[in-house]
C-alpha positions as CSV (number, residue, x, y, z in Angstrom):
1,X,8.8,-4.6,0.6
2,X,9.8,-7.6,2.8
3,X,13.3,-6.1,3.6
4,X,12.4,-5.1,7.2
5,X,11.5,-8.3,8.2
6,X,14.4,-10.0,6.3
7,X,16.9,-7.8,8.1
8,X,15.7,-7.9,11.3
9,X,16.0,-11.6,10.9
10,X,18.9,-12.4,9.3
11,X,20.8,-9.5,9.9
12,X,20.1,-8.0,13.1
13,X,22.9,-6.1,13.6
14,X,22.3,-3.4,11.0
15,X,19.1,-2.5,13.1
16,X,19.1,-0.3,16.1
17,X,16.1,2.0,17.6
18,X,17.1,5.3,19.8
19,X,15.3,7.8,21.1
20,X,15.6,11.3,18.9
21,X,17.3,13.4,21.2
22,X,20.6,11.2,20.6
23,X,20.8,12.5,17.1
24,X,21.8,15.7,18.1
25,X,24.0,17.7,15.9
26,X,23.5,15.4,12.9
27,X,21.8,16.5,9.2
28,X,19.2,15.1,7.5
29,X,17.9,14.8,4.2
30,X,14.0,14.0,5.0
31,X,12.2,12.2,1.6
32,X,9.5,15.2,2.0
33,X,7.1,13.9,-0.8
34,X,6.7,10.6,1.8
35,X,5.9,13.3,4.5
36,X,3.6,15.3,2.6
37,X,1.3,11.8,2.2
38,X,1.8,10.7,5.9
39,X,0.8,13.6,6.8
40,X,-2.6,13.6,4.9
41,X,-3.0,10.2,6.1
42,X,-1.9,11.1,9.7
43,X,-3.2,14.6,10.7
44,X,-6.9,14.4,11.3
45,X,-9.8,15.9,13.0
46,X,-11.4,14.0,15.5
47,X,-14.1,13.2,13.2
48,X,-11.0,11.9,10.8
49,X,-11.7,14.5,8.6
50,X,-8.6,16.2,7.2
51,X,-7.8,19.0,9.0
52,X,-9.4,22.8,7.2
53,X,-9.4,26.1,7.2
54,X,-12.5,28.3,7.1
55,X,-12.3,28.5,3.2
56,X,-12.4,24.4,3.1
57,X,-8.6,24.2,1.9
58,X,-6.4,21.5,3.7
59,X,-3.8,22.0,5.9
60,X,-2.7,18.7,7.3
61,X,0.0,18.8,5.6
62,X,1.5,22.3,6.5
63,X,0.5,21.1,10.4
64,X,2.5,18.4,9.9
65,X,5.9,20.0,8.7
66,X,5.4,23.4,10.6
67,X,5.2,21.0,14.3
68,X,7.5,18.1,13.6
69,X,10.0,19.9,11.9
70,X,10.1,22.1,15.1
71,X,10.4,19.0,17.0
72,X,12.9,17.7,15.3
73,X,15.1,20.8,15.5
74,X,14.1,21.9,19.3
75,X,16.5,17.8,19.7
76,X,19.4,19.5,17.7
77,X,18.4,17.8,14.3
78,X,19.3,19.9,11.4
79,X,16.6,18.5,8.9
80,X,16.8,19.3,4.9
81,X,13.5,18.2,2.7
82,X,13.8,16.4,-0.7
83,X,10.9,16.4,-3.0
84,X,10.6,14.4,-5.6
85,X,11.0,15.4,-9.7
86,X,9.6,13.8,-12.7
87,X,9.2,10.1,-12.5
88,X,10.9,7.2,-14.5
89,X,9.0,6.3,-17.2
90,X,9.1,2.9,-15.8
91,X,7.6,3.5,-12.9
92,X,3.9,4.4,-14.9
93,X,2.5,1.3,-14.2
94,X,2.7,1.2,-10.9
95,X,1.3,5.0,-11.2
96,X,-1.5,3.6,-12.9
97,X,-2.4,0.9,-10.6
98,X,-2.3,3.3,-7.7
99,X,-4.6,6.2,-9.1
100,X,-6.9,2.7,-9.8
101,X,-7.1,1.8,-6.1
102,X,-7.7,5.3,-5.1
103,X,-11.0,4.9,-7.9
104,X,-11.9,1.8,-6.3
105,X,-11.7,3.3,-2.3
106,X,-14.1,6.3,-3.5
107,X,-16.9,3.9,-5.1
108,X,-16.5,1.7,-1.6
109,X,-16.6,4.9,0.5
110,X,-19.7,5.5,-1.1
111,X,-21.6,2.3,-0.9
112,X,-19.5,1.8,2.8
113,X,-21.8,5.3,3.7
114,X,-24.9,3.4,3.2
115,X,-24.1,-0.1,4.6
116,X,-20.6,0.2,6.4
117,X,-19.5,1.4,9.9
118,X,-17.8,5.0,10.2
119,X,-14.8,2.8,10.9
120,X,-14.9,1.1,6.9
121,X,-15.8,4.7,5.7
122,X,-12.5,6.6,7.5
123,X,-10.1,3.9,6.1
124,X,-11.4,3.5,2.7
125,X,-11.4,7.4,2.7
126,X,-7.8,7.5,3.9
127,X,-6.4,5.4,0.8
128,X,-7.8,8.2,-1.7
129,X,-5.1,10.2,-0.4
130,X,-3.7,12.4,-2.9
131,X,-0.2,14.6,-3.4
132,X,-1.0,17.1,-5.5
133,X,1.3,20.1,-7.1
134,X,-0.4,22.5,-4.5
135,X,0.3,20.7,-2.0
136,X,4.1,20.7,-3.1
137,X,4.2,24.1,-3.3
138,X,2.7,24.8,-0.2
139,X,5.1,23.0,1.9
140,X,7.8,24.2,0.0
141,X,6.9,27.8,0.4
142,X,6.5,26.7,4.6
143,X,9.8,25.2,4.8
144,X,11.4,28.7,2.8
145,X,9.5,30.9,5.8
146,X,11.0,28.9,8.2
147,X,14.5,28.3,7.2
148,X,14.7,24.9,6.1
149,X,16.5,23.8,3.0
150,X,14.4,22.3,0.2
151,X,15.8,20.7,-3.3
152,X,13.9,19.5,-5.7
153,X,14.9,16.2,-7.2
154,X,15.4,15.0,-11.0
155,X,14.0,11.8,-10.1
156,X,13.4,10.2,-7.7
157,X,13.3,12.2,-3.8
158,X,14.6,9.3,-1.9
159,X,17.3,8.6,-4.4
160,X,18.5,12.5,-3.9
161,X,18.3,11.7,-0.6
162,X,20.7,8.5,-0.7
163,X,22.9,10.5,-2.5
164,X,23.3,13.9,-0.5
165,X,24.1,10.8,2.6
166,X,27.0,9.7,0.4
167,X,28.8,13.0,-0.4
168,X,28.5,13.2,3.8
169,X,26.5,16.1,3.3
170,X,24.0,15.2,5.6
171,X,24.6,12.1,8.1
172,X,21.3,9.8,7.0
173,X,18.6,9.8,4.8
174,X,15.0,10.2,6.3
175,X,12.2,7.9,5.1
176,X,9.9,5.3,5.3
177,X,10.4,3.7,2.0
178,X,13.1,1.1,2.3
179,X,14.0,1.7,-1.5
180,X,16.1,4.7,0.0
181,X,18.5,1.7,0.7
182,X,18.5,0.7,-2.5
183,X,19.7,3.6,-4.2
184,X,22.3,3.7,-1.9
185,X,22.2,5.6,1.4
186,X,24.8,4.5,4.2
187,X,22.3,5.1,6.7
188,X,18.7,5.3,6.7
189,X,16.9,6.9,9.7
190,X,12.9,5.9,9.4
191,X,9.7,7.4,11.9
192,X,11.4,10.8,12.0
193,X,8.4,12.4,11.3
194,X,6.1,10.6,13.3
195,X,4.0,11.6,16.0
196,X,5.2,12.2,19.1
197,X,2.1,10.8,20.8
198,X,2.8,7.3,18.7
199,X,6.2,7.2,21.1
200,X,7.9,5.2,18.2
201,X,11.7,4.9,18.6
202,X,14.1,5.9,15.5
203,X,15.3,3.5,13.9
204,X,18.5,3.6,12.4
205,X,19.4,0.9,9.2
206,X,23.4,1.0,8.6
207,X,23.7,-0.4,4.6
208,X,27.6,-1.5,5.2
209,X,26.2,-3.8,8.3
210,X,23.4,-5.3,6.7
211,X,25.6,-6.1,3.0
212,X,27.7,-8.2,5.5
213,X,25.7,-10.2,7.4
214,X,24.1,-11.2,4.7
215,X,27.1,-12.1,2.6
216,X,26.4,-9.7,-0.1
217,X,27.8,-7.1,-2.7
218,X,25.8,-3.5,-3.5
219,X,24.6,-5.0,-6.9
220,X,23.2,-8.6,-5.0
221,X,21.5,-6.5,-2.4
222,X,19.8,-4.6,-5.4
223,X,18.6,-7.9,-6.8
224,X,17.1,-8.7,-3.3
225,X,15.1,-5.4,-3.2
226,X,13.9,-5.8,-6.3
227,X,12.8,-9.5,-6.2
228,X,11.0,-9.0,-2.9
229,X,9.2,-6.2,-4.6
230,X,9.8,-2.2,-5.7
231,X,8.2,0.9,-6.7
232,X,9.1,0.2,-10.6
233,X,7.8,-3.4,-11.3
234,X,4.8,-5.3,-10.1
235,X,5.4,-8.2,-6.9
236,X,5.9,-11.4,-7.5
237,X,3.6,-14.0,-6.1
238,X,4.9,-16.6,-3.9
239,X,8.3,-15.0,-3.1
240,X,8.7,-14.1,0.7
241,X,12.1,-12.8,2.0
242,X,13.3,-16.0,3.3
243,X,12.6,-17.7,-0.3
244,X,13.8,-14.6,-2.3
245,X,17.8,-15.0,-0.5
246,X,17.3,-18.4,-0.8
247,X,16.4,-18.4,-4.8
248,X,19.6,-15.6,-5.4
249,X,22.2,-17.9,-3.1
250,X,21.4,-21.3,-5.1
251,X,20.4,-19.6,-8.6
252,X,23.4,-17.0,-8.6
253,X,21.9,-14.1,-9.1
254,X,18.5,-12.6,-10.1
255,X,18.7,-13.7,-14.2
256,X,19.1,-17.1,-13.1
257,X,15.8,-17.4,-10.8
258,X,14.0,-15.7,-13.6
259,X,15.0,-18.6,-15.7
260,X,14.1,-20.8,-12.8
261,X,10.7,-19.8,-11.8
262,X,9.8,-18.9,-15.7
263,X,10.8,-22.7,-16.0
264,X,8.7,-24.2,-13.0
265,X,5.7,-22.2,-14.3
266,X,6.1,-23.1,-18.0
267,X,6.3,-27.0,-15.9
268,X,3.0,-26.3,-13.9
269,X,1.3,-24.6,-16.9
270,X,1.8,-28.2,-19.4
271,X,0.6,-30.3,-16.3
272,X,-2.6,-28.1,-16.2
273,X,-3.5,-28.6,-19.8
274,X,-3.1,-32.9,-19.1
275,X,-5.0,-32.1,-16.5
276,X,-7.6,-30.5,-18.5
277,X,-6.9,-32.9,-21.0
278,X,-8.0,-35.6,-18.8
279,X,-11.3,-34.3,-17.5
280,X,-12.4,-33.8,-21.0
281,X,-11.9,-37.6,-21.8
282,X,-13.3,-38.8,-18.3
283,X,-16.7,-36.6,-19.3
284,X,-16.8,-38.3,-22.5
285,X,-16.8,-41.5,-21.0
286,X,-19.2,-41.6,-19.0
287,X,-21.6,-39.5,-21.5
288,X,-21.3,-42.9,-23.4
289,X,-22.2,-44.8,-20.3
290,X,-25.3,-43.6,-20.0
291,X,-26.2,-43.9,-23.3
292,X,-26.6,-46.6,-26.0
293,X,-29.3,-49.3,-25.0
294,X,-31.8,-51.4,-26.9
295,X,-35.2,-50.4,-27.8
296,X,-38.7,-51.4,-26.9
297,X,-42.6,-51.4,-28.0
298,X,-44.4,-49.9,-25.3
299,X,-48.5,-49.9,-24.7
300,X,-48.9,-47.5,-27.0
301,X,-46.8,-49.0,-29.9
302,X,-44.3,-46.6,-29.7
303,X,-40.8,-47.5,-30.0
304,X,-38.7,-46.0,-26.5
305,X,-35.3,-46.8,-25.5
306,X,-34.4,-49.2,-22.9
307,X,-31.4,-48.0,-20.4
308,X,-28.3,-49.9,-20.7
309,X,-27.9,-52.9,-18.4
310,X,-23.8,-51.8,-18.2
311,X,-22.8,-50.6,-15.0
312,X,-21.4,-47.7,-14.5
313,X,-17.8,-47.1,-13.5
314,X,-17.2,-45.0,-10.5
315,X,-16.5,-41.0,-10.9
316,X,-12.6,-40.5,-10.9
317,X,-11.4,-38.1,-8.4
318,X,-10.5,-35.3,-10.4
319,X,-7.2,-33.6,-10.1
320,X,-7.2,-29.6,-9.3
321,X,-6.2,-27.1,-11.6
322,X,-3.9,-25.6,-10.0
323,X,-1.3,-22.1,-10.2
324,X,2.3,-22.1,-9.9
325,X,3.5,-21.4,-5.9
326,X,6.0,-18.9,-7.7
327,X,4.8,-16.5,-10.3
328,X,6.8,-13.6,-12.0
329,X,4.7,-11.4,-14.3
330,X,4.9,-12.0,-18.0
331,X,6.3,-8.0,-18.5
332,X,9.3,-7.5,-16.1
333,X,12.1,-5.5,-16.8
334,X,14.1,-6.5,-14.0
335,X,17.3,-4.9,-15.5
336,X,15.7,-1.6,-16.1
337,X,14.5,-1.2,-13.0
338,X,17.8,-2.4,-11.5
339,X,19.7,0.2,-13.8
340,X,17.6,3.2,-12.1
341,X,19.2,2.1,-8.4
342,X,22.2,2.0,-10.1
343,X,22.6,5.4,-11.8
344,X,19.5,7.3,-10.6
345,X,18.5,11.1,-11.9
346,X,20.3,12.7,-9.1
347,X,21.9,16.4,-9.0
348,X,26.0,15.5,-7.4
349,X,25.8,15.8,-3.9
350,X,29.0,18.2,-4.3
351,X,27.1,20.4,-6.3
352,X,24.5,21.2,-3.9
353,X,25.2,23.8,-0.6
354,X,22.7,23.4,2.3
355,X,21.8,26.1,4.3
356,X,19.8,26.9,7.3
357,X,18.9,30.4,8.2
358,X,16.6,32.8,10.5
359,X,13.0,31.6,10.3
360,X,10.7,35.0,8.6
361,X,8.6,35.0,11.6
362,X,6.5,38.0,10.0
363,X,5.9,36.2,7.0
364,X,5.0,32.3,9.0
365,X,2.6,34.2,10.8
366,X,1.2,35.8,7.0
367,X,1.1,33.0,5.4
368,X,0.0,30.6,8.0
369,X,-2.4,32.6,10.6
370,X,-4.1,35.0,8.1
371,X,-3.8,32.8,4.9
372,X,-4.6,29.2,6.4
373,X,-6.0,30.0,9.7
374,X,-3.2,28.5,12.4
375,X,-3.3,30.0,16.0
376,X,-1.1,33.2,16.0
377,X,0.0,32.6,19.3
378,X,0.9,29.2,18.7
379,X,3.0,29.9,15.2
380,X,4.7,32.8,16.9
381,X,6.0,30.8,20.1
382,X,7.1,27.7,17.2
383,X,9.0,30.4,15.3
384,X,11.2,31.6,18.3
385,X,11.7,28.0,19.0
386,X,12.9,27.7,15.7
387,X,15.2,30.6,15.7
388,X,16.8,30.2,19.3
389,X,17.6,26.5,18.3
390,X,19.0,27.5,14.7
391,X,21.0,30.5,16.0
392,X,22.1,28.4,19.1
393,X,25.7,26.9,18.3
394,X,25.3,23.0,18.5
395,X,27.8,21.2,20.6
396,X,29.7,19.2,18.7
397,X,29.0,15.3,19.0
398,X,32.0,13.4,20.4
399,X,32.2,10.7,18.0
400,X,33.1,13.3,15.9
401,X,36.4,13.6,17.7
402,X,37.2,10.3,18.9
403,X,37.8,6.7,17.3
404,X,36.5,3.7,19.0
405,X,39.2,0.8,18.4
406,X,39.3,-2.4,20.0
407,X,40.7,-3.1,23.1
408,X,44.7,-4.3,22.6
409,X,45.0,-7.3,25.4
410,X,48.7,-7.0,25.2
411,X,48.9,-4.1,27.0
412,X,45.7,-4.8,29.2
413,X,47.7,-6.9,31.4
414,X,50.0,-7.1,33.8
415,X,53.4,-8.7,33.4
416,X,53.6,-12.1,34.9
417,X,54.8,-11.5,38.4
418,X,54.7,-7.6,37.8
419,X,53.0,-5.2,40.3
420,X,50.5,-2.3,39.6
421,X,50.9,0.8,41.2
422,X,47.7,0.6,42.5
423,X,48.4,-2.6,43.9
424,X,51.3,-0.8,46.0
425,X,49.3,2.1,47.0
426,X,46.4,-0.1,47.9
427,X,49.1,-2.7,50.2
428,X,50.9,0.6,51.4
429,X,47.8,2.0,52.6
430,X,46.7,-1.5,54.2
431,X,50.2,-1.7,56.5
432,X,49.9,2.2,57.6
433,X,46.0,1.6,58.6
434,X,47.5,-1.8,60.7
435,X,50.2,0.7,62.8
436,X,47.9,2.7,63.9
């Protein structure tokens, strides 16, 4: 969606990047269905071939959790992984249009193979990317040998997510989807899981910030997100960010710039037929133009028309049929999709305990040196990283004891003609030094 760049512009303040080690000591519930994609996406051979075992299966994805989980941890990050449940029904659509696209990327791989450049042919190969229920398990199964919590959702995993952040379970959710803000979370933490070669900063969204720089409530903000587009309804054409607060602040809400843009298009669609209208008559004009003259005997004795001494009238500059600037599909259930940010499939944050324990070294190095084909060495020297940091006792963070308040500017001051000490120290100490 357009949220990032909405934010960053009109509400700055909610938006700060730090580097990761400054999270230390904080919990995280990471949407690990995202993960599992980037890192299919991400984690390539140099060829950009996924990365495989000797038996052909993939293991990008376990790469990707077993090293930048690690990471994460060796900074004093205590990450959790979410994955996601059964879908809404109303998000089948958009389900649909995606396995579509991934249909269309493999017949352009394959023509791109004959005609295209290996650049064309790793990108278009890059969009088939595929979670499937192995891949779930897999990385579920990693995360158990090493440790690391892992719930399964309902619903939605950004939405569990969101809502483990609220019962201050964990400090922020982890994501890239900026739908995690929708369903709620205080504070959303995004390129956790990136590479460390990318050298991309965290950055940290606070929700409480951003509702009040823009002037909003939770349930306007939800109207926002969905209007500049969401995973549940298809986008609307013609609606940046800057026009979508606009439409909400002069049309009071999202029902009422349905009715608005549903009105301007019904306007545009009646000027298009008069339009049409028009072009049919000005045809039929000049088809009787060019007809209708006398007739004539030629040589032969054969009776021919004659072409009619009229003049013809000039071509008309024909008007464009044109589309509305602001379209909403026909079928959009705005208030269903709104409903599921409002009261999500979530298990109750209170309900859930998290726990991180002793990484199974014997079994990491089972399941991911003789199973999948990772380095020995290299798994065994991760898992004692793991352990020593998840054993180690964290230092507790200091705004965890303290309270920043403002600075009071009554007592900042002196009274008027009052003397510090300092002051009397520092002119005590000037008069000795001028004895001597």
């Amino acid at each position: 969606m357009g949220l990032t760049a909405l934010l960053s512009e009109n509400a700055p303040r909610c938006m700060k990047e730090h580097e990761m080690k400054t999270l230390f000591g904080r919990k995280v519930a990471i949407d690990a269905s995202m993960s599992i994609y980037q890192f299919l996406i991400a984690v390539r051979q140099q060829d950009g071939q996924m990365l495989m075992n000797e038996s052909g299966d993939v293991t990008s994805h376990l790469m990707g959790f077993f090293y930048r989980t690690i990471r994460m941890v060796d900074h004093g990050i205590k990450p959790c992984y979410i994955f996601d449940g059964k879908p809404p029904e109303l998000k089948g659509n958009v389900l649909a249009k995606r396995f579509a696209r991934r249909e269309e990327a493999k017949e352009g791989e394959e023509e791109a193979r004959e005609t295209g450049t290996a650049e064309d042919i790793d990108k278009l190969a890059r969009r088939q990317v595929r979670v499937t229920k192995e891949h779930n398990e897999e990385c579920k199964k990693l995360l158990a040998l090493m440790g690391i919590p892992v719930v399964t959702a309902p619903g939605e995993a950004e939405a569990q997510c969101a809502e483990l952040a609220r019962a201050g379970k964990v400090y922020a959710a982890g994501s890239e989807d900026m739908d995690t803000l929708t369903f709620h979370t205080p504070i959303l933490l995004r390129h956790l899981t990136f590479s460390e070669a990318k050298k991309m900063p965290i950055s940290e969204i606070n929700l409480d910030i951003a509702l009040q720089d823009l002037d909003m409530t939770m349930d306007q903000f939800i109207e926002l997100c969905i209007l500049l587009g969401c995973d549940y309804l298809e986008p609307c054409k013609g609606i940046g960010p800057k026009t979508a607060l606009k439409l909400l602040r002069e049309h009071n809400g999202l029902a009422g710039v349905v009715k608005f843009v549903r009105g301007k298009m019904a306007e545009k669609e009646q000027e298009n037929q008069v339009i049409a209208s028009q072009h049919d008559d000005d045809d039929s004009d000049r088809e009787s133009e060019e007809g209708g003259g006398g007739m004539m005997v030629n040589s032969d004795g054969e009776e021919v028309p004659v072409s009619s001494p009229v003049k013809k009238s000039p071509a008309k500059k024909k008007k464009k049929v044109t589309s509305s600037g602001m379209q909403i599909p026909e079928h959009w259930p705005w208030e269903e999709a709104k409903q599921l940010f409002i009261t999500p499939d979530v298990v109750k944050g209170a309900d859930l305990d998290l726990e991180w324990k002793a990484p199974d070294v014997e079994g990491l190095v089972e399941f991911l040196c003789r199973d999948k084909g990772f380095n020995e060495d290299r798994v065994r020297a991760g898992a004692a990283k793991l352990a020593k940091m998840l054993a180690a006792k964290q230092q507790g963070r200091l705004d965890g004891f303290f309270t920043v308040k403002p600075k009071d500017s009554s007592t900042s001051k002196p009274a008027a003609g009052g003397k510090r000490k300092g002051d009397e120290k520092d002119k005590g100490g000037a008069k000795k030094k001028g004895k001597k």
